[in-house]
Backbone as XML, in Angstrom:
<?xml version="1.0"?>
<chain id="A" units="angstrom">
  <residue number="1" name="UNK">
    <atom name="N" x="95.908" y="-152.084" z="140.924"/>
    <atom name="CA" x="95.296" y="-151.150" z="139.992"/>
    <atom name="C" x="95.264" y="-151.721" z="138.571"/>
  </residue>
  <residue number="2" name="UNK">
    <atom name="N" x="96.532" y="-152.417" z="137.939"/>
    <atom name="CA" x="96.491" y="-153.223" z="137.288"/>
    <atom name="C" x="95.361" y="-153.992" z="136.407"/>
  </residue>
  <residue number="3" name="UNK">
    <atom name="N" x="95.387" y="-154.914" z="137.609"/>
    <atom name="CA" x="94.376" y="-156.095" z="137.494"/>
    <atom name="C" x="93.593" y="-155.494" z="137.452"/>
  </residue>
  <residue number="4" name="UNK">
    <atom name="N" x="92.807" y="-154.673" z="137.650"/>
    <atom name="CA" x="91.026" y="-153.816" z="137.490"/>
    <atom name="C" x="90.911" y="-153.646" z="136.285"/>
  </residue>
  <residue number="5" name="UNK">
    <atom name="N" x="91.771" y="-152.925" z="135.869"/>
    <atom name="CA" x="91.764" y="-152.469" z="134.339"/>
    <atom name="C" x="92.236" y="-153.564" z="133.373"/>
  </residue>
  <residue number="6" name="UNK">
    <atom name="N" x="93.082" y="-154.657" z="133.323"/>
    <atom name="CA" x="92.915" y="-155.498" z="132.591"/>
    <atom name="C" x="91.283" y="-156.412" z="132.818"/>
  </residue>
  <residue number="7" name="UNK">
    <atom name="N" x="91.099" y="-156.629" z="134.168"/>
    <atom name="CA" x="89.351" y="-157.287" z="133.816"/>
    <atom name="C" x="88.603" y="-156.222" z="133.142"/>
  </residue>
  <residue number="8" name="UNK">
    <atom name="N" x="88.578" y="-155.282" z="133.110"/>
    <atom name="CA" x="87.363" y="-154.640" z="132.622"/>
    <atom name="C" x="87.848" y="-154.387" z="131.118"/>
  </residue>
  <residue number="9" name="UNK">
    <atom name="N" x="88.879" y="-154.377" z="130.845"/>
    <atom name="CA" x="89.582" y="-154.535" z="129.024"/>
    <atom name="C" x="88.391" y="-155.619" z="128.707"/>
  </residue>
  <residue number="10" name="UNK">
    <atom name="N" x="88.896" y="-156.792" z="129.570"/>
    <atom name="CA" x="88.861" y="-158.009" z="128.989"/>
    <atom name="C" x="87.036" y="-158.502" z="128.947"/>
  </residue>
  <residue number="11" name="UNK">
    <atom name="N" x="86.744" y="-157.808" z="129.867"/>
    <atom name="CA" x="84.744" y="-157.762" z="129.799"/>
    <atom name="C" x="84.445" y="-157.208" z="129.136"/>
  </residue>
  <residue number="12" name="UNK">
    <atom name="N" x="85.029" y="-155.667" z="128.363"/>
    <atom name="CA" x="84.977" y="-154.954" z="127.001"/>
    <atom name="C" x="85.334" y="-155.653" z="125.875"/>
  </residue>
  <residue number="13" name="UNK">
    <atom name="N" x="86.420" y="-156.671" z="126.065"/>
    <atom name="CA" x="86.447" y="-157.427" z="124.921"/>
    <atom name="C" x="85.478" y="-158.088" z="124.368"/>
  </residue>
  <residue number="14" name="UNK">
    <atom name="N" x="85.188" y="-159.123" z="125.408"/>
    <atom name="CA" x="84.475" y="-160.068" z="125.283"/>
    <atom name="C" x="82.954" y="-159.591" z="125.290"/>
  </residue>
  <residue number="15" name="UNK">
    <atom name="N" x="82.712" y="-159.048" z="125.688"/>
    <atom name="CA" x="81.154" y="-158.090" z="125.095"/>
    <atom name="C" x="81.302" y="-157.467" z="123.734"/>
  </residue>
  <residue number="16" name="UNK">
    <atom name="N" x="82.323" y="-156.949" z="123.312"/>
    <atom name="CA" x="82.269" y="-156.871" z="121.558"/>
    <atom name="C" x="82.584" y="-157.990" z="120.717"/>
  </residue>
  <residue number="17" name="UNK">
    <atom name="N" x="82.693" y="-158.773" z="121.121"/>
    <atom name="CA" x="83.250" y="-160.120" z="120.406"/>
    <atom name="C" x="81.839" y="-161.112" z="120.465"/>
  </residue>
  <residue number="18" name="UNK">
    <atom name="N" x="81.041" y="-160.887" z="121.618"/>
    <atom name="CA" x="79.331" y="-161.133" z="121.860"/>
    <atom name="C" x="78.702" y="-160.208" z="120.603"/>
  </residue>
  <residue number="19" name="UNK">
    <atom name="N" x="78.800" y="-159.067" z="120.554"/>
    <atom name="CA" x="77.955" y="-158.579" z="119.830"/>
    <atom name="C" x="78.530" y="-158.323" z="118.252"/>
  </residue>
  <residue number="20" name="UNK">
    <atom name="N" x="79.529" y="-158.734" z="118.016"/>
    <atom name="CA" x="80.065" y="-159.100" z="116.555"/>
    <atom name="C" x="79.524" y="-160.654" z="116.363"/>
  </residue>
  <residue number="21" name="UNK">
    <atom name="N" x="79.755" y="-161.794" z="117.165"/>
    <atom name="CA" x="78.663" y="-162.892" z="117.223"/>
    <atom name="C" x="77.270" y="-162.782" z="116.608"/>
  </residue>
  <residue number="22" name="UNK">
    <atom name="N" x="76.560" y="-161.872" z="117.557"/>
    <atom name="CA" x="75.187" y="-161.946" z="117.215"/>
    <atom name="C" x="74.632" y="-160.999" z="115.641"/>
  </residue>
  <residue number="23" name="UNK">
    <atom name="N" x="75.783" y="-160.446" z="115.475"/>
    <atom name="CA" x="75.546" y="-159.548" z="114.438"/>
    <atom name="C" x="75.960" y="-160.908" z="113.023"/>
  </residue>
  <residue number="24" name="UNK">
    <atom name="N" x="77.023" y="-161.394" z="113.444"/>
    <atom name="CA" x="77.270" y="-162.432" z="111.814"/>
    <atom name="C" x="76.310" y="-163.157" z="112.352"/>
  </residue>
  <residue number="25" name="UNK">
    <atom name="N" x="75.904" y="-163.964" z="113.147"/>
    <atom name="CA" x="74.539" y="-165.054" z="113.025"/>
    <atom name="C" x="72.724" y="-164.193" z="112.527"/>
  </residue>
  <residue number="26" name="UNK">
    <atom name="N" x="72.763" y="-162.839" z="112.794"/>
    <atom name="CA" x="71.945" y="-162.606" z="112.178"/>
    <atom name="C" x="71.752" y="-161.968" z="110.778"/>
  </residue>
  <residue number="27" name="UNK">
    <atom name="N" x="72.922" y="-161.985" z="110.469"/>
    <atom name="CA" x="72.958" y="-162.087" z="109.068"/>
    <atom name="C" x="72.722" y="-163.739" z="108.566"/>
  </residue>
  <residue number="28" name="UNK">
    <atom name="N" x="73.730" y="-164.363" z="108.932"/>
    <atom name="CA" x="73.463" y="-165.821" z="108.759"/>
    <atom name="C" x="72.181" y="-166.319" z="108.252"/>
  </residue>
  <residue number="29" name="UNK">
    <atom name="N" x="71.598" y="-165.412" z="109.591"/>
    <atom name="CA" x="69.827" y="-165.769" z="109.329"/>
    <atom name="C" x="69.183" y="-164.985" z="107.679"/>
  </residue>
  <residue number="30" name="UNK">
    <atom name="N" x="69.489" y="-164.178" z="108.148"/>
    <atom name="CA" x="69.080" y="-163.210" z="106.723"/>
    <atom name="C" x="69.590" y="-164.253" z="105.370"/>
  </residue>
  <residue number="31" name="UNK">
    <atom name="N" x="70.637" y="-164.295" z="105.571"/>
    <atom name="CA" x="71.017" y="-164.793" z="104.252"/>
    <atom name="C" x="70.169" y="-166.459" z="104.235"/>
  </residue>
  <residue number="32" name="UNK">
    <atom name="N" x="69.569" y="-167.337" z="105.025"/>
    <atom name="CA" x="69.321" y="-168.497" z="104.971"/>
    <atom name="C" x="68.041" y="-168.245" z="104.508"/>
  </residue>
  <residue number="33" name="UNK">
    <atom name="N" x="67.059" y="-167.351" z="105.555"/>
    <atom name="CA" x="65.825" y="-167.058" z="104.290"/>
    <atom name="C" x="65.404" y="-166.036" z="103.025"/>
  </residue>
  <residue number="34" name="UNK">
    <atom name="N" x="66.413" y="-165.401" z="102.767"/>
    <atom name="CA" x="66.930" y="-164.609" z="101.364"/>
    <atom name="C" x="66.123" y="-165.934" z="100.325"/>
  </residue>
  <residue number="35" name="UNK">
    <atom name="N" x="66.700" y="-167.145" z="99.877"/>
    <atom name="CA" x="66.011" y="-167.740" z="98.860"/>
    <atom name="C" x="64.253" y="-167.850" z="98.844"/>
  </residue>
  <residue number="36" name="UNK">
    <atom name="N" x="64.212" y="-168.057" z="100.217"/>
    <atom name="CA" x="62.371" y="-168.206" z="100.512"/>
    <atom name="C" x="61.719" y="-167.366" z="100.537"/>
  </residue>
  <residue number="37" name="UNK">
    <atom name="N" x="61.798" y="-165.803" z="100.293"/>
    <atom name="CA" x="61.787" y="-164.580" z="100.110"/>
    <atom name="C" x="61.591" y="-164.526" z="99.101"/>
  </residue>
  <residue number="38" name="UNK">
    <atom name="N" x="62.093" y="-164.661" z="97.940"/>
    <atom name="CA" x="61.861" y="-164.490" z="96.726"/>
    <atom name="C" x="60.143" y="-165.331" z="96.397"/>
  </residue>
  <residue number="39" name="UNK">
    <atom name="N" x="59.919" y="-166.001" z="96.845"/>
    <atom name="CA" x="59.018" y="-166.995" z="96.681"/>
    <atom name="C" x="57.768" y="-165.666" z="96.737"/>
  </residue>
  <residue number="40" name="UNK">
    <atom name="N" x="57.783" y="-165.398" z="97.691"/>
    <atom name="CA" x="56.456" y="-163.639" z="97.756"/>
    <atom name="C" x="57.326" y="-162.718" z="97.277"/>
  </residue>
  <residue number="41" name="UNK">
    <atom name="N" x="58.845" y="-162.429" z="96.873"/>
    <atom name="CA" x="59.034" y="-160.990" z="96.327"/>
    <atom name="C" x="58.276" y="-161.241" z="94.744"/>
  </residue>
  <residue number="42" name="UNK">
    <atom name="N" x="59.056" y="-162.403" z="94.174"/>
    <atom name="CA" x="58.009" y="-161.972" z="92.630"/>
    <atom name="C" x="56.778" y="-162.067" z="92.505"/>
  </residue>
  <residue number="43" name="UNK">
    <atom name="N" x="55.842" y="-162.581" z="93.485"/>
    <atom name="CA" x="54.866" y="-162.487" z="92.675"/>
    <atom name="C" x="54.114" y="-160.920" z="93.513"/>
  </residue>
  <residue number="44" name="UNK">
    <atom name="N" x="54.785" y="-160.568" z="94.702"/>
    <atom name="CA" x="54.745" y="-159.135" z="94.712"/>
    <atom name="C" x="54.595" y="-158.217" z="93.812"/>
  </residue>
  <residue number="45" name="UNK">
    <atom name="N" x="56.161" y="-158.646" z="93.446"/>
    <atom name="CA" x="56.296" y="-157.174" z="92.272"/>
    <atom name="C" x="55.638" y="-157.347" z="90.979"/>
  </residue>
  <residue number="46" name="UNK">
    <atom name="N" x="55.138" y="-158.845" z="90.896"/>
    <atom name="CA" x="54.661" y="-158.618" z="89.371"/>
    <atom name="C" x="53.132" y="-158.305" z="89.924"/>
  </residue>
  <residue number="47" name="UNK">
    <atom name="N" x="52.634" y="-158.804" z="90.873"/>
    <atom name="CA" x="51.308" y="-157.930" z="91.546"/>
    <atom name="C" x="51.257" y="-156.834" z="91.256"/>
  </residue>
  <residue number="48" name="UNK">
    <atom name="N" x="52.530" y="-155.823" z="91.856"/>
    <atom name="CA" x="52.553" y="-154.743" z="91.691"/>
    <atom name="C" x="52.375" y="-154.072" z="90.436"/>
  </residue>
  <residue number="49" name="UNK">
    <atom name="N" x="53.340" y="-154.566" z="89.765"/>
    <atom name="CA" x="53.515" y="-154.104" z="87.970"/>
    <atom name="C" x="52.261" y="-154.357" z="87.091"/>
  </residue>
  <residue number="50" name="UNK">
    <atom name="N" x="51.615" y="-155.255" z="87.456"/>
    <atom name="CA" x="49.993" y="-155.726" z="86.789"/>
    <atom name="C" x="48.839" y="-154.454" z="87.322"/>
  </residue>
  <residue number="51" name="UNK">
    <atom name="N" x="48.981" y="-154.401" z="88.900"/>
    <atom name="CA" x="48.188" y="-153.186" z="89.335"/>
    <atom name="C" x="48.376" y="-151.415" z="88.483"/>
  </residue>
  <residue number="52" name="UNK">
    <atom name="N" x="50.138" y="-151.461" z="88.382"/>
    <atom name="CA" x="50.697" y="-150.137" z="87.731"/>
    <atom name="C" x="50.083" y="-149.829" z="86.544"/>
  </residue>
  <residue number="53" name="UNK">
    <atom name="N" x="49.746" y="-151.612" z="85.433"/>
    <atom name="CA" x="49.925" y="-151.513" z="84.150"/>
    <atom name="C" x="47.919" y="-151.229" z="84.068"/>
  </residue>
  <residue number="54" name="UNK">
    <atom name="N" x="47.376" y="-152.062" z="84.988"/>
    <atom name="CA" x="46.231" y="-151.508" z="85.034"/>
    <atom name="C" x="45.558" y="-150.089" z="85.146"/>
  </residue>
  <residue number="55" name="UNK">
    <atom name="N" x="46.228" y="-149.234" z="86.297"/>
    <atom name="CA" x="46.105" y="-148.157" z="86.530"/>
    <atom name="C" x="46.344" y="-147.070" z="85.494"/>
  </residue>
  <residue number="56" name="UNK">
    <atom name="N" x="47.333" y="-147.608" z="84.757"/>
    <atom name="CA" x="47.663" y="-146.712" z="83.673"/>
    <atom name="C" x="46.789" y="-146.558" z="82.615"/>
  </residue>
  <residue number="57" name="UNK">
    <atom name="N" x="46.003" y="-148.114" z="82.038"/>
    <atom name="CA" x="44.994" y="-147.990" z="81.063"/>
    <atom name="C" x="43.935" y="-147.173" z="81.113"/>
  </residue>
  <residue number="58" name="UNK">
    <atom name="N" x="43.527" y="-147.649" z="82.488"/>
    <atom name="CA" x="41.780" y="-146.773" z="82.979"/>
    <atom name="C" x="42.181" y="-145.540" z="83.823"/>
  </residue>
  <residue number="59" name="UNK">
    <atom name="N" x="41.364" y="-145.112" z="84.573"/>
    <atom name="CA" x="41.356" y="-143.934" z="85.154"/>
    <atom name="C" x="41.575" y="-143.913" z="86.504"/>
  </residue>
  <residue number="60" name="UNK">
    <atom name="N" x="42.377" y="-144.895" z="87.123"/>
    <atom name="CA" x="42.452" y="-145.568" z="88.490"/>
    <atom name="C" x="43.624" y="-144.326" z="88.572"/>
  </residue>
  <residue number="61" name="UNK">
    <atom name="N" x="43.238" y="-144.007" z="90.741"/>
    <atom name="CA" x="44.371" y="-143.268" z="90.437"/>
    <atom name="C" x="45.194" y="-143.802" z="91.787"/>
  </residue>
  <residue number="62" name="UNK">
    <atom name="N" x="46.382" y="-143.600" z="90.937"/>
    <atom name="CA" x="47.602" y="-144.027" z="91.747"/>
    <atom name="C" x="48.393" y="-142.979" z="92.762"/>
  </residue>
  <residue number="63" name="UNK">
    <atom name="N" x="48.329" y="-143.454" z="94.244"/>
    <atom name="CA" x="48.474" y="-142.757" z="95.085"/>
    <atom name="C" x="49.893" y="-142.232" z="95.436"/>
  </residue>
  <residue number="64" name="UNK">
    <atom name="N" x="50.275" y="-141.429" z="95.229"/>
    <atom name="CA" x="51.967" y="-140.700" z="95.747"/>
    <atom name="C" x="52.251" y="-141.476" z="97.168"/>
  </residue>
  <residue number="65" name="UNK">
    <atom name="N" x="50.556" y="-141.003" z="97.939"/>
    <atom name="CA" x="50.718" y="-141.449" z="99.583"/>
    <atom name="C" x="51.207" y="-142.432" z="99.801"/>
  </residue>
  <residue number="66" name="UNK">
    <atom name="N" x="50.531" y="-143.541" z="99.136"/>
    <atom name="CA" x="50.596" y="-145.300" z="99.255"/>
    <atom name="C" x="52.165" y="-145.421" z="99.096"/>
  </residue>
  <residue number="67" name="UNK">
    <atom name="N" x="52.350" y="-144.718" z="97.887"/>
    <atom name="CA" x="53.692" y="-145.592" z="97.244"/>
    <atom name="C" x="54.637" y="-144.602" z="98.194"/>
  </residue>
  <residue number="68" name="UNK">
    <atom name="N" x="54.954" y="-143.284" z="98.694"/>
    <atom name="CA" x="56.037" y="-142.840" z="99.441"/>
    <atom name="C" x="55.719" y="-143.416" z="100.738"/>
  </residue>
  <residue number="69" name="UNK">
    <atom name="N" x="54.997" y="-143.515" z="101.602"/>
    <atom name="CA" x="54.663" y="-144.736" z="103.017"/>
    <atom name="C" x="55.501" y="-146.026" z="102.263"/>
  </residue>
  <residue number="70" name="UNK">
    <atom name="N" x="55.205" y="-146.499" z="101.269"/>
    <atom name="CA" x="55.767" y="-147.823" z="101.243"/>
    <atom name="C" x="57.086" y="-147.725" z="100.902"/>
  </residue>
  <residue number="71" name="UNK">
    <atom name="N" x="57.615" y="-146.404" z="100.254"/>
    <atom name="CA" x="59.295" y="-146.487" z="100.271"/>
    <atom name="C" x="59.903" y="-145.994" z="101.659"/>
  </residue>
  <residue number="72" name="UNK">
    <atom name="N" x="59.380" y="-145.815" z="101.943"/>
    <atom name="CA" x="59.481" y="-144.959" z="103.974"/>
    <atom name="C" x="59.672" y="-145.703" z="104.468"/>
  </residue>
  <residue number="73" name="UNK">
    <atom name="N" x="58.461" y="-147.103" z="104.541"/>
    <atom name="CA" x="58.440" y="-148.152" z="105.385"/>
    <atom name="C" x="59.455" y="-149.042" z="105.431"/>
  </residue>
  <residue number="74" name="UNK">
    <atom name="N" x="59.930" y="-149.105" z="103.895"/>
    <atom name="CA" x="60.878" y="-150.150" z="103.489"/>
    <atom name="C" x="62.275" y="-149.837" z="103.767"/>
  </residue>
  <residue number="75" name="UNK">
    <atom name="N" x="62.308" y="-148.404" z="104.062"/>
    <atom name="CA" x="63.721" y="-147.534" z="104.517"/>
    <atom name="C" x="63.940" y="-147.935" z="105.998"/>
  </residue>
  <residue number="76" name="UNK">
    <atom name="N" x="62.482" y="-147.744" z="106.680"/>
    <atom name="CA" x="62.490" y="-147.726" z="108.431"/>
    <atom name="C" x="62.936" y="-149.179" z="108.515"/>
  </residue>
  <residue number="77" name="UNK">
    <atom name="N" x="62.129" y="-150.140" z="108.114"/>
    <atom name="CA" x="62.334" y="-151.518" z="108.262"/>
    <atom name="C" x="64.301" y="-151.894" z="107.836"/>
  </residue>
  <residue number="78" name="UNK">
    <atom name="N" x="64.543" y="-151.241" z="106.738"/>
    <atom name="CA" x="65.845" y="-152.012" z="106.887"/>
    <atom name="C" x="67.062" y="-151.038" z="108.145"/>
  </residue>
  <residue number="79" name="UNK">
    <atom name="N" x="66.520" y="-150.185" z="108.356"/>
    <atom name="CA" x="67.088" y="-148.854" z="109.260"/>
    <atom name="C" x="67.326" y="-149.800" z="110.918"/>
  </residue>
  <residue number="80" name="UNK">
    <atom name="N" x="65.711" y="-150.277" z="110.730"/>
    <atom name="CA" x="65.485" y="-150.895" z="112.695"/>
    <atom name="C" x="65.729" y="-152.651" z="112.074"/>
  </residue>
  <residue number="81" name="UNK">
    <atom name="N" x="66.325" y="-152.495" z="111.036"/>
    <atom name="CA" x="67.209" y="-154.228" z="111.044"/>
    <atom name="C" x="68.692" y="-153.712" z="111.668"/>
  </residue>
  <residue number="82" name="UNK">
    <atom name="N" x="69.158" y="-152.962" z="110.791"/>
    <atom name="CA" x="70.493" y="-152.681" z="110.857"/>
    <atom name="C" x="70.702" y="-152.405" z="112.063"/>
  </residue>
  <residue number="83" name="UNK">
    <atom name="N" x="69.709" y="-151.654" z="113.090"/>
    <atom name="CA" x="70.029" y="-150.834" z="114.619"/>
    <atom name="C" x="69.676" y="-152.515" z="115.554"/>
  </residue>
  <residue number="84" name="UNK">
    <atom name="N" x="68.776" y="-153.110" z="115.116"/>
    <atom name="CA" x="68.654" y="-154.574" z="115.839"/>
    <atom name="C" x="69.345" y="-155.297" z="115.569"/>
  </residue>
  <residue number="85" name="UNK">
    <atom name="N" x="70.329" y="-155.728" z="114.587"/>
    <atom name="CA" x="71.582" y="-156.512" z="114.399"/>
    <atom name="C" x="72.690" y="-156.130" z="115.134"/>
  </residue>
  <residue number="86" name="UNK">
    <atom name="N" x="73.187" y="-155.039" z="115.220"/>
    <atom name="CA" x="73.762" y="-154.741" z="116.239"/>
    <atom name="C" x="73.671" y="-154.590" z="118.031"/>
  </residue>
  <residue number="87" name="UNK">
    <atom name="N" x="72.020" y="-154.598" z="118.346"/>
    <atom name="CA" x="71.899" y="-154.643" z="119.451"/>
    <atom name="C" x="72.039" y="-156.006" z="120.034"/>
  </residue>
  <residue number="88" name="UNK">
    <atom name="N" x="72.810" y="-155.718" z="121.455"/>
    <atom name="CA" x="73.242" y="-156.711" z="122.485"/>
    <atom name="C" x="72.112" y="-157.496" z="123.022"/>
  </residue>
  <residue number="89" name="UNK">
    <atom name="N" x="70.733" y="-157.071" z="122.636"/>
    <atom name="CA" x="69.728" y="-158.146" z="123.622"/>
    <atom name="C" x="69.153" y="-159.039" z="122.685"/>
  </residue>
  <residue number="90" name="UNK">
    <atom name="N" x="68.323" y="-160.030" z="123.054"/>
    <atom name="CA" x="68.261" y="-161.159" z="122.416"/>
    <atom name="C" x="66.520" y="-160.970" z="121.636"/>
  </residue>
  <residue number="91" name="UNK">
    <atom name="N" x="66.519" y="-161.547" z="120.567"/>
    <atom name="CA" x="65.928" y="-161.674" z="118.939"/>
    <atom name="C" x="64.969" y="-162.714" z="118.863"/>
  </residue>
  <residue number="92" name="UNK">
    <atom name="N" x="64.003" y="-162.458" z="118.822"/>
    <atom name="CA" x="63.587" y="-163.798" z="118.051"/>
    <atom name="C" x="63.977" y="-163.622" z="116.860"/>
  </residue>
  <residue number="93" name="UNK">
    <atom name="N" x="64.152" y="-165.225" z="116.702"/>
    <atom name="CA" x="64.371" y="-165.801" z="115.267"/>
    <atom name="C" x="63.014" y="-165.582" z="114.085"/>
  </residue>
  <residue number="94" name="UNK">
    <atom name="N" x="61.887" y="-165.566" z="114.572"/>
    <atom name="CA" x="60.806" y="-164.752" z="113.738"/>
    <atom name="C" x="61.100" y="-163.482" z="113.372"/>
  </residue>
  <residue number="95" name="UNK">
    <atom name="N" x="61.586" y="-162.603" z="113.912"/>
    <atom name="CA" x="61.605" y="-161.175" z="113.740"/>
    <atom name="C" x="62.047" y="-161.208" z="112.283"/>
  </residue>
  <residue number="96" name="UNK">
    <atom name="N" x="63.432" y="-161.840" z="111.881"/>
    <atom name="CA" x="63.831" y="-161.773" z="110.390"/>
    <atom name="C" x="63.123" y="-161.863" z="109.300"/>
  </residue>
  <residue number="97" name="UNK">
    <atom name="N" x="62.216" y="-163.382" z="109.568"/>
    <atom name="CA" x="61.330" y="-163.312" z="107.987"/>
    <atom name="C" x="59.961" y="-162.654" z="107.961"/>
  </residue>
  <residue number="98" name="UNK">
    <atom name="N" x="59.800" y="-162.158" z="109.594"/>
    <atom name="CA" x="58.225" y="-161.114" z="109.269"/>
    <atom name="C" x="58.437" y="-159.810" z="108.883"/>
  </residue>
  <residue number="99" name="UNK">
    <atom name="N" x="59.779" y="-159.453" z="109.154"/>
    <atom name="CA" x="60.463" y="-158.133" z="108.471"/>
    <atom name="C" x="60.561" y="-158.825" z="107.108"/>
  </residue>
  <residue number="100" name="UNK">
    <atom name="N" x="61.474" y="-159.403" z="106.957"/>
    <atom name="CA" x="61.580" y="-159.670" z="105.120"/>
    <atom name="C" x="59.795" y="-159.372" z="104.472"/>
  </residue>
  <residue number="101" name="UNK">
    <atom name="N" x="58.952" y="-160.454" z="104.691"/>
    <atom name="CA" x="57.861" y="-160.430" z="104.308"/>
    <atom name="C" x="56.875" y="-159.152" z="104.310"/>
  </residue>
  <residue number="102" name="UNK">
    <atom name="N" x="57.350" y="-158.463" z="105.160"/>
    <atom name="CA" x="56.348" y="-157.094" z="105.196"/>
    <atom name="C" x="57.174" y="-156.258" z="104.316"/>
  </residue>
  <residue number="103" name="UNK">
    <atom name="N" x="58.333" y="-156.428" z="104.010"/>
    <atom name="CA" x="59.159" y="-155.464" z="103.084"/>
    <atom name="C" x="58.982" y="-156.030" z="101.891"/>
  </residue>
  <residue number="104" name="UNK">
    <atom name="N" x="58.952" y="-157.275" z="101.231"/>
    <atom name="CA" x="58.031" y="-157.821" z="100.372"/>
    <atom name="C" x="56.923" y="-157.055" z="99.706"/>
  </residue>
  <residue number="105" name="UNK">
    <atom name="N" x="55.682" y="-156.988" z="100.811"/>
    <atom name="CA" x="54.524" y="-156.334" z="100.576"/>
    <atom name="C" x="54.496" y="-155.194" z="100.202"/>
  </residue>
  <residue number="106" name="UNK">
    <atom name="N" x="55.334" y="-154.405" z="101.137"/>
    <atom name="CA" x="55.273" y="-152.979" z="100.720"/>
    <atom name="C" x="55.815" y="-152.694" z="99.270"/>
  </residue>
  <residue number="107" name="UNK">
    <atom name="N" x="56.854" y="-153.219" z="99.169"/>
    <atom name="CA" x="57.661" y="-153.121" z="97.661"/>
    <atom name="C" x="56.632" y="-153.436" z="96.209"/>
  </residue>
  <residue number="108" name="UNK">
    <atom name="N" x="55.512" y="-154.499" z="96.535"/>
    <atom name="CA" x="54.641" y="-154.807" z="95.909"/>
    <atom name="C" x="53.646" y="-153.326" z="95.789"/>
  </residue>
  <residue number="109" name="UNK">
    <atom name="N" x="53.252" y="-152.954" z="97.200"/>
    <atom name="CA" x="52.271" y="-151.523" z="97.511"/>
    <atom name="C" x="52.936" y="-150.531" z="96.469"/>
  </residue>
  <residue number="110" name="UNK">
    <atom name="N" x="54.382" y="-150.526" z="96.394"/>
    <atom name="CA" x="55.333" y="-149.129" z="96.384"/>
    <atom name="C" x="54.979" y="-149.613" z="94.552"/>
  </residue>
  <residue number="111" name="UNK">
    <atom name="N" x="55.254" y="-150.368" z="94.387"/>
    <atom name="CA" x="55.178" y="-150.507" z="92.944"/>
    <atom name="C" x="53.911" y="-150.163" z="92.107"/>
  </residue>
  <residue number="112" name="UNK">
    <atom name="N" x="52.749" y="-151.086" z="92.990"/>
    <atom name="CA" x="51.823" y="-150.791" z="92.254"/>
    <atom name="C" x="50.835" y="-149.169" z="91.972"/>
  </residue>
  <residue number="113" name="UNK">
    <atom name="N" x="51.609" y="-148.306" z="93.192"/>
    <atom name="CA" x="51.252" y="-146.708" z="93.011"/>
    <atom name="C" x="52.199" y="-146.081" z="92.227"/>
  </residue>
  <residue number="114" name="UNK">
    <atom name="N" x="53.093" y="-146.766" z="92.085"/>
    <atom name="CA" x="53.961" y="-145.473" z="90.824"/>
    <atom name="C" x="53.043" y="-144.733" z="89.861"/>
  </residue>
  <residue number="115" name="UNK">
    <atom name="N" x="53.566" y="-143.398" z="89.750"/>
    <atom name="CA" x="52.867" y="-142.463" z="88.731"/>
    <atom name="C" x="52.533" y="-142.673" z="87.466"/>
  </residue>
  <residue number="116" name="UNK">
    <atom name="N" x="51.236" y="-142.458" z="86.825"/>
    <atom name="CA" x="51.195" y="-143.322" z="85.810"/>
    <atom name="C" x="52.396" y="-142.702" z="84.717"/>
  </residue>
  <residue number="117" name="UNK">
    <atom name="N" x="52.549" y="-143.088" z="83.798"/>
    <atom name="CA" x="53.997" y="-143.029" z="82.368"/>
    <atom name="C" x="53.017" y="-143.407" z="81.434"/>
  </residue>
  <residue number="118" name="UNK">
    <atom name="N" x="52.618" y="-142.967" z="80.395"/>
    <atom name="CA" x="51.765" y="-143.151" z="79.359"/>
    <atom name="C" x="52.182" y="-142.457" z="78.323"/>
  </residue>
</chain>
């Protein structure tokens, strides 16, 4: 009776010790293209901030819709990182920087609809 219950400890172990693995290597990942990221976050956000500063002069109007979808999106996206870093099945290694990059964009979207301030 023993022995049953120490193997199955020890397959519980070693399956959380798998998925604490895959969770620091995909951070790993995160953090390796974090610098190359920046490369499209600024000229995102200054996209964005040029579109804002435009919108504000003329009569362009800046959408609530656009910009709350793009803080939504950017919530869901880091929401189904966090629930996929922890999951036990296997990742492509793409998945990380086409998430980074679309959270990029949106942040650029989210910016350039802010309400105008005049």
């Amino acid at each position: 009776m023993g022995q049953f219950w120490f193997d199955w400890i020890k397959g519980r172990i070693n399956t959380l010790s798998e998925v604490v693995y895959q969770f620091l290597a995909r951070i790993a990942l995160l953090v390796v293209w974090s610098p190359y990221m920046l490369i499209l976050l600024v000229p995102a956000v200054y996209d964005g901030l040029m579109t804002w500063r435009i919108k504000r002069t003329n009569f362009d109007y800046a959408s609530p819709i656009i910009h709350s979808y793009g803080i939504r999106s950017i919530g869901y996206l880091f929401l189904a990182f966090c629930v996929v870093s922890f999951s036990p099945f296997a990742v492509s290694p793409l998945v990380i920087p086409v998430v980074m990059m679309i959270a990029c964009i949106l942040i650029g979207f989210a910016i350039g609809n802010f309400q105008k301030r005049v």
